[in-house]
Each structure stands twice: as C-alpha cells, then as structure tokens.
BALOBA-1460 file (C-alpha; in Angstrom, 3 decimals):
// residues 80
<rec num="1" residu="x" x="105.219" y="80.554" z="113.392"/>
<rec num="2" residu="x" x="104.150" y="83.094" z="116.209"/>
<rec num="3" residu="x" x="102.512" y="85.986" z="115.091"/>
<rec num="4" residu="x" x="104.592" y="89.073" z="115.612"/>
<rec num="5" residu="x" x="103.021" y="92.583" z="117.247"/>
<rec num="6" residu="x" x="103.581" y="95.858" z="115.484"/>
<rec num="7" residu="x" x="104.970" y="98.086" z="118.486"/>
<rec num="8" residu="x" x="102.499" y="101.425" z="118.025"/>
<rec num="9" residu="x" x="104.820" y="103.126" z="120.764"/>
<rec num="10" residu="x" x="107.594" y="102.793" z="118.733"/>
<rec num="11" residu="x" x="106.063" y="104.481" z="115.708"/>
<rec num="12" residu="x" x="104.857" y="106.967" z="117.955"/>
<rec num="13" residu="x" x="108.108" y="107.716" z="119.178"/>
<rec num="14" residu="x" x="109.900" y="107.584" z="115.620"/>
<rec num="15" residu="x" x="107.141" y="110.252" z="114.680"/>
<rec num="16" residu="x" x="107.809" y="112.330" z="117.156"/>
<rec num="17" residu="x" x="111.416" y="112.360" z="116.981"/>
<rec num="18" residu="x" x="111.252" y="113.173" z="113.678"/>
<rec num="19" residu="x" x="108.815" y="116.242" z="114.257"/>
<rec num="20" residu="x" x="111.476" y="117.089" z="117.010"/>
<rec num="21" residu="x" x="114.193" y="117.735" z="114.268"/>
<rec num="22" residu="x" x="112.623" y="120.771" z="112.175"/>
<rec num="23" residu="x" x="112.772" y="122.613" z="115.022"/>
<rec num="24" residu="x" x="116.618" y="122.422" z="115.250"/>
<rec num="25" residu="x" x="116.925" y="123.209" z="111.558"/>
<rec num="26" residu="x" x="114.877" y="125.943" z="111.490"/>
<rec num="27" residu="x" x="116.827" y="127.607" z="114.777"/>
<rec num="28" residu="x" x="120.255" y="126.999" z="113.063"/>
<rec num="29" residu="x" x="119.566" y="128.480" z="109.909"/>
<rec num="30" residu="x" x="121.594" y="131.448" z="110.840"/>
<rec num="31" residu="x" x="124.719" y="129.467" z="111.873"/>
<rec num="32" residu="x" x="125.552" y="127.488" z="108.767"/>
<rec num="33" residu="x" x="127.942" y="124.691" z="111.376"/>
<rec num="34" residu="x" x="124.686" y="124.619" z="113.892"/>
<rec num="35" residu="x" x="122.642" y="124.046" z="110.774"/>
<rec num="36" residu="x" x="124.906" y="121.397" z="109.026"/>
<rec num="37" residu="x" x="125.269" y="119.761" z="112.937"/>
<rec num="38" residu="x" x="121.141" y="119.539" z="113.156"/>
<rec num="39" residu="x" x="120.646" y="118.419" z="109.361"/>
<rec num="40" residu="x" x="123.075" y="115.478" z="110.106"/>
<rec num="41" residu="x" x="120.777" y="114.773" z="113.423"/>
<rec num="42" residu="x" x="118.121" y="114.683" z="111.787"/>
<rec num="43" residu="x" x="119.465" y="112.591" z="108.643"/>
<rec num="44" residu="x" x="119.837" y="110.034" z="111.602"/>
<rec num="45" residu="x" x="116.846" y="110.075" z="113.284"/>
<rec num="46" residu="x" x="114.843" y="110.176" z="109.933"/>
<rec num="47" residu="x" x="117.282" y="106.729" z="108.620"/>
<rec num="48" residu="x" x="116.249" y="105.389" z="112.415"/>
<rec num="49" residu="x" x="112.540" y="105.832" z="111.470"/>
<rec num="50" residu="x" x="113.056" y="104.356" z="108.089"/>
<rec num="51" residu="x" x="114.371" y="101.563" z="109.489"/>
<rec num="52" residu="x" x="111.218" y="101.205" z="111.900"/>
<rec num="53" residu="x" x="108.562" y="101.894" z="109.376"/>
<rec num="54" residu="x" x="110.384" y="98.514" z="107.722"/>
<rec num="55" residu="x" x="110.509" y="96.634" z="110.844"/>
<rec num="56" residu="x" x="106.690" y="97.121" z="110.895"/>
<rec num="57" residu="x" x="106.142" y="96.629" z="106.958"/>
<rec num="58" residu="x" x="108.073" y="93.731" z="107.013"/>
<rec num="59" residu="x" x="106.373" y="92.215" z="109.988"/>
<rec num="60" residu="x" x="102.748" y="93.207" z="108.365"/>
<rec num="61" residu="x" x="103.893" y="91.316" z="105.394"/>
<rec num="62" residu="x" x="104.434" y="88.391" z="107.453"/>
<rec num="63" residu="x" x="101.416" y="88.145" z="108.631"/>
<rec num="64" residu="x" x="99.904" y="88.348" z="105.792"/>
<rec num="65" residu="x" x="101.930" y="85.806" z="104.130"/>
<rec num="66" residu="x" x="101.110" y="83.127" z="107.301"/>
<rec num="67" residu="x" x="96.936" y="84.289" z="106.803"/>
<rec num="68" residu="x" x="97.052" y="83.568" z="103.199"/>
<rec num="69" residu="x" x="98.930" y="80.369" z="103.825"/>
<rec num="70" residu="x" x="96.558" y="79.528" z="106.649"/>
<rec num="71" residu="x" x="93.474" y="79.389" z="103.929"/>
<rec num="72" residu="x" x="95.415" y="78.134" z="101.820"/>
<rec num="73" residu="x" x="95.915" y="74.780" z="104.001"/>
<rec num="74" residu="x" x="92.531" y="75.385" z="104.758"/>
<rec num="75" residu="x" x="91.165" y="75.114" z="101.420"/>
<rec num="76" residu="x" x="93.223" y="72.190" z="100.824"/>
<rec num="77" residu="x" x="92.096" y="70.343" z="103.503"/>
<rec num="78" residu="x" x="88.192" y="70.922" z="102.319"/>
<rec num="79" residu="x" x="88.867" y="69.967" z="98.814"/>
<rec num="80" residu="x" x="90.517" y="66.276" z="99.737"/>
C-alpha cells in the first residue's frame, strides 16, 4: 500500500479561509440579511475544513495502521 502525504498547503489554506470568515461576520452585524448571508459562508467553509482536517486524520491513521502492521510482520518473521 503506498504511503499517502498529508497536503500542509491545504491545511494552510483551510486555516486561513476560515480566519477569513470572522471578518465578514463581524462587518454584517448591523445588517441582520448580510449577517445571516456571511454566517451561512462561513458554515461552509468551516464544514469544508472539517472535511480536510478528516482527510488528513484519516490518512495519519493509515499510516499508522500500515507501521504497526509493518512490525508486526516484522516480529513475526524474527520469531519463526
């Protein structure tokens, strides 16, 4: 199984998206439709970087999972 690579631009860019949606909020809070219109944006954007932050979990996990197996073998092999 080839190991996958966590994309640190990508988490980058979630992170800064997300820091880029306060300042909508906090401008609309005046206009209660400009406010609604950001807070849906940024329910978006934040579900976008929820779903990135599992891409990466999920892909840490795997490697784990192949390491452990790896030593596993490993260890198996040393004990026959």
């Amino acid at each position: 199984m080839p190991q996958q690579q966590i994309d640190i631009n990508q988490l980058n860019q979630v992170k800064a998206n997300v820091t880029l949606t306060q300042t909508p909020i906090e401008k609309s809070s005046s206009d209660p439709t400009m406010e609604q219109e950001a807070i849906k944006q940024a329910a978006q954007e934040i579900a976008q970087a929820q779903s990135s932050v599992n891409q990466v979990y999920n892909t840490v996990q795997a490697q784990q999972a192949e390491r452990f197996w790896g030593l596993s073998r490993l260890i198996d092999s040393k004990q026959e």
